[in-house]
N, C-alpha and C positions, 0 to 999 in steps of 0.2 A: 779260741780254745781257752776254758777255761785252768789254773793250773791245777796241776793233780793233785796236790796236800787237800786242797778244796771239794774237789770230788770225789776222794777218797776219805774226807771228814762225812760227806754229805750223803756216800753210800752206807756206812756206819749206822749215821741217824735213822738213815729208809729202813735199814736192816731193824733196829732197836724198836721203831715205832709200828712197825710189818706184823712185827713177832707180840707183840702186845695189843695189835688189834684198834691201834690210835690212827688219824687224819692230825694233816695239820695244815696251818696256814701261817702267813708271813705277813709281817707289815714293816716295809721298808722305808725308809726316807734315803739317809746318809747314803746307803748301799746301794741304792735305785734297781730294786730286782736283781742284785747278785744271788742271794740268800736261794732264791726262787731260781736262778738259771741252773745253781749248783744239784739244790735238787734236781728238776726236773731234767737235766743232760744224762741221769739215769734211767735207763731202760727199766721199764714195772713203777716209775712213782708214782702215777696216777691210783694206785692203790695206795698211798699214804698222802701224797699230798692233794689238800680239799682246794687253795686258792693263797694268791699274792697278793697284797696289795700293796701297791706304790704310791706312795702318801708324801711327795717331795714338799708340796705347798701347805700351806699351815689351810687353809678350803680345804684341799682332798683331805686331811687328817678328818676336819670338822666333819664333812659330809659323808664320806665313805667311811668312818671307823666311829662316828660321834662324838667325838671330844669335842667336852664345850667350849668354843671360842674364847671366852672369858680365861679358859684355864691355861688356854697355848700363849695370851697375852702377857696373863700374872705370871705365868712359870718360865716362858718363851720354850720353844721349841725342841730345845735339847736340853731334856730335864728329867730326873726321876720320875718326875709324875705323870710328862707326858707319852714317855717310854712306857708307864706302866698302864695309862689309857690303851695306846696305840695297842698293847697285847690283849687287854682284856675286849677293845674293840673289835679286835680281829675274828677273838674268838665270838663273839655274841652276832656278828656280823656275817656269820660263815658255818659251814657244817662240821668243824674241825674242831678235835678234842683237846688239840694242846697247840699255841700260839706263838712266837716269838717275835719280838718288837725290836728293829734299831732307829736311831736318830743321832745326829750327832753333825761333825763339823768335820768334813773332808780335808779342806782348803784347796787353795793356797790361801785364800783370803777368807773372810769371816769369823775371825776368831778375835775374841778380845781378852780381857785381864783374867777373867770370871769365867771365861767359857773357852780357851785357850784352841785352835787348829788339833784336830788330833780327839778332841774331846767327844766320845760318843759315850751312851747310854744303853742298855739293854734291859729287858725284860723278856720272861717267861713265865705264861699264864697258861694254865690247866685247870681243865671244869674237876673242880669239888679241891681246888688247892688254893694254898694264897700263892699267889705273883710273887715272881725273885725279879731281883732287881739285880745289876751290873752295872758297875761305871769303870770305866778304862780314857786312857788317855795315849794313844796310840802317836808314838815319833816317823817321821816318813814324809813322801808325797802323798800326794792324792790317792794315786792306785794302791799305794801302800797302807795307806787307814784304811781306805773302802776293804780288801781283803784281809787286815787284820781283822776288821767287823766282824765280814762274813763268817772268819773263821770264829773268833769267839761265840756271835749267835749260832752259830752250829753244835760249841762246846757245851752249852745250855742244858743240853739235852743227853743224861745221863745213860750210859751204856746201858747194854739188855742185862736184865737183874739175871743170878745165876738161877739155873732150873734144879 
Protein backbone atom coordinates (compact mmCIF):
# COMPACT_ATOMS: atom_id res chain seq x y z
CA UNK A 1 0.00 0.00 0.00
CA UNK A 2 1.06 2.98 -1.13
CA UNK A 3 1.22 6.05 1.62
CA UNK A 4 -1.71 8.42 1.43
CA UNK A 5 0.15 11.99 1.28
CA UNK A 6 1.22 10.18 -2.22
CA UNK A 7 -2.07 9.22 -3.39
CA UNK A 8 -3.62 12.08 -2.35
CA UNK A 9 -0.73 14.24 -4.17
CA UNK A 10 -1.29 11.90 -7.27
CA UNK A 11 -5.22 12.21 -7.29
CA UNK A 12 -4.83 16.19 -7.21
CA UNK A 13 -2.57 15.77 -10.36
CA UNK A 14 -5.32 13.29 -12.29
CA UNK A 15 -7.88 15.86 -11.20
CA UNK A 16 -5.67 19.14 -12.70
CA UNK A 17 -4.72 17.12 -15.92
CA UNK A 18 -8.60 15.42 -16.29
CA UNK A 19 -9.96 18.96 -16.26
CA UNK A 20 -7.54 20.47 -18.96
CA UNK A 21 -7.77 17.70 -21.18
CA UNK A 22 -3.76 16.56 -20.88
CA UNK A 23 -2.19 12.69 -20.94
CA UNK A 24 0.70 12.05 -19.26
CA UNK A 25 3.63 9.92 -19.06
CA UNK A 26 6.65 9.12 -16.65
CA UNK A 27 10.16 8.40 -16.84
CA UNK A 28 11.62 6.91 -13.82
CA UNK A 29 14.97 5.74 -12.76
CA UNK A 30 15.73 6.56 -9.08
CA UNK A 31 11.90 5.89 -8.18
CA UNK A 32 11.54 2.60 -10.21
CA UNK A 33 7.82 3.20 -11.04
CA UNK A 34 6.71 4.87 -7.88
CA UNK A 35 5.57 8.01 -9.76
CA UNK A 36 3.50 5.50 -12.18
CA UNK A 37 2.11 3.16 -9.13
CA UNK A 38 0.75 6.42 -7.34
CA UNK A 39 -0.95 7.46 -10.25
CA UNK A 40 -2.37 4.60 -11.64
CA UNK A 41 -3.68 2.97 -7.68
CA UNK A 42 -6.35 5.67 -8.85
CA UNK A 43 -9.59 4.63 -10.09
CA UNK A 44 -10.35 6.58 -13.89
CA UNK A 45 -6.35 7.32 -14.63
CA UNK A 46 -6.28 5.70 -17.59
CA UNK A 47 -7.94 8.79 -18.91
CA UNK A 48 -4.90 10.97 -17.96
CA UNK A 49 -2.18 8.74 -17.79
CA UNK A 50 -0.72 7.63 -21.46
CA UNK A 51 2.47 5.26 -20.11
CA UNK A 52 5.59 4.77 -17.49
CA UNK A 53 8.62 4.33 -18.34
CA UNK A 54 11.24 2.60 -16.15
CA UNK A 55 14.62 3.62 -17.35
CA UNK A 56 16.98 2.24 -14.11
CA UNK A 57 20.03 1.38 -16.62
CA UNK A 58 21.74 3.97 -18.37
CA UNK A 59 20.46 1.15 -22.14
CA UNK A 60 16.87 1.62 -21.11
CA UNK A 61 17.41 5.54 -20.96
CA UNK A 62 19.33 5.17 -24.35
CA UNK A 63 16.93 2.79 -26.09
CA UNK A 64 13.55 3.42 -24.75
CA UNK A 65 13.58 7.32 -24.22
CA UNK A 66 16.72 8.10 -26.90
CA UNK A 67 19.25 9.94 -24.97
CA UNK A 68 22.42 9.73 -26.67
CA UNK A 69 24.82 7.60 -25.02
CA UNK A 70 27.53 9.92 -25.31
CA UNK A 71 25.33 12.39 -23.26
CA UNK A 72 24.55 9.85 -20.10
CA UNK A 73 28.62 9.37 -20.16
CA UNK A 74 29.75 13.16 -20.30
CA UNK A 75 26.96 14.21 -17.97
CA UNK A 76 26.46 10.68 -15.98
CA UNK A 77 23.29 9.75 -15.12
CA UNK A 78 22.05 12.05 -12.60
CA UNK A 79 22.27 15.17 -14.19
CA UNK A 80 20.27 18.17 -15.46
CA UNK A 81 20.66 17.32 -18.65
CA UNK A 82 19.84 13.85 -18.53
CA UNK A 83 16.70 14.56 -16.27
CA UNK A 84 15.72 17.01 -18.86
CA UNK A 85 16.27 14.32 -21.88
CA UNK A 86 14.56 11.48 -19.90
CA UNK A 87 11.34 14.24 -19.93
CA UNK A 88 11.39 15.54 -23.22
CA UNK A 89 12.09 11.50 -24.26
CA UNK A 90 9.20 10.52 -22.77
CA UNK A 91 7.13 12.91 -24.18
CA UNK A 92 8.33 12.30 -28.08
CA UNK A 93 8.21 8.63 -27.22
CA UNK A 94 4.48 8.42 -26.06
CA UNK A 95 1.13 9.83 -26.80
CA UNK A 96 1.29 12.21 -23.77
CA UNK A 97 1.05 15.89 -23.49
CA UNK A 98 2.99 16.64 -20.57
CA UNK A 99 5.99 14.54 -19.02
CA UNK A 100 7.86 14.22 -15.88
CA UNK A 101 11.51 12.85 -15.60
CA UNK A 102 13.45 11.62 -12.08
CA UNK A 103 16.83 10.21 -11.73
CA UNK A 104 18.89 10.49 -8.96
CA UNK A 105 20.82 8.42 -6.10
CA UNK A 106 18.59 6.51 -3.63
CA UNK A 107 21.40 4.81 -1.78
CA UNK A 108 22.77 3.63 0.69
CA UNK A 109 25.60 3.41 -1.52
CA UNK A 110 26.54 5.36 -4.74
CA UNK A 111 26.92 8.54 -3.87
CA UNK A 112 30.10 10.51 -4.06
CA UNK A 113 31.49 14.11 -3.40
CA UNK A 114 29.78 15.64 -6.56
CA UNK A 115 26.70 13.73 -6.64
CA UNK A 116 26.11 13.22 -2.86
CA UNK A 117 23.09 9.91 -1.73
CA UNK A 118 19.90 11.77 -1.63
CA UNK A 119 20.84 13.73 -4.89
CA UNK A 120 17.97 13.45 -7.49
CA UNK A 121 17.09 15.52 -10.38
CA UNK A 122 13.78 16.39 -11.98
CA UNK A 123 12.31 17.65 -14.96
CA UNK A 124 8.99 18.57 -16.64
CA UNK A 125 8.34 18.79 -20.29
CA UNK A 126 5.27 20.01 -22.05
CA UNK A 127 4.55 19.97 -25.82
CA UNK A 128 4.75 23.94 -26.90
CA UNK A 129 6.75 24.80 -23.43
CA UNK A 130 10.34 24.84 -22.36
CA UNK A 131 11.36 21.88 -19.75
CA UNK A 132 11.73 23.08 -15.96
CA UNK A 133 14.15 21.61 -14.38
CA UNK A 134 14.55 20.49 -10.30
CA UNK A 135 17.33 19.47 -8.38
CA UNK A 136 16.90 18.53 -4.66
CA UNK A 137 18.88 16.84 -2.41
CA UNK A 138 16.72 14.79 -0.22
CA UNK A 139 18.31 13.41 3.62
CA UNK A 140 16.81 9.79 4.68
CA UNK A 141 17.11 6.11 3.61
CA UNK A 142 16.41 4.65 0.66
CA UNK A 143 12.45 4.61 0.92
CA UNK A 144 12.77 7.87 2.23
CA UNK A 145 14.37 9.68 -1.17
CA UNK A 146 12.51 7.46 -3.34
CA UNK A 147 9.14 8.90 -1.94
CA UNK A 148 10.52 12.31 -1.35
CA UNK A 149 11.00 11.99 -5.30
CA UNK A 150 7.82 10.89 -6.02
CA UNK A 151 6.31 13.37 -4.00
CA UNK A 152 8.12 16.29 -5.53
CA UNK A 153 7.69 14.88 -9.22
CA UNK A 154 4.21 15.01 -8.56
CA UNK A 155 4.62 18.80 -7.08
CA UNK A 156 5.72 19.61 -10.76
CA UNK A 157 2.63 19.75 -11.81
CA UNK A 158 0.76 23.00 -11.19
CA UNK A 159 -2.83 22.91 -9.60
CA UNK A 160 -6.08 23.30 -12.03
CA UNK A 161 -5.93 27.17 -13.10
CA UNK A 162 -8.94 29.05 -11.61
CA UNK A 163 -12.31 29.01 -13.93
Amino acid sequence: MLPAPLTELAAKVLDSLKARGLRLATAESCTGGLVAAALTAIAGSSSVVDRGFVTYSNEAKAEMLGIPMPLIVDKGAVSREVAVAMAEGALSHSGADVAVAITGIAGPGGGSADKPVGLVHFARAATGQPTVHLQQVFEGDRDTVRLRAAMTALGLFPPRPPT
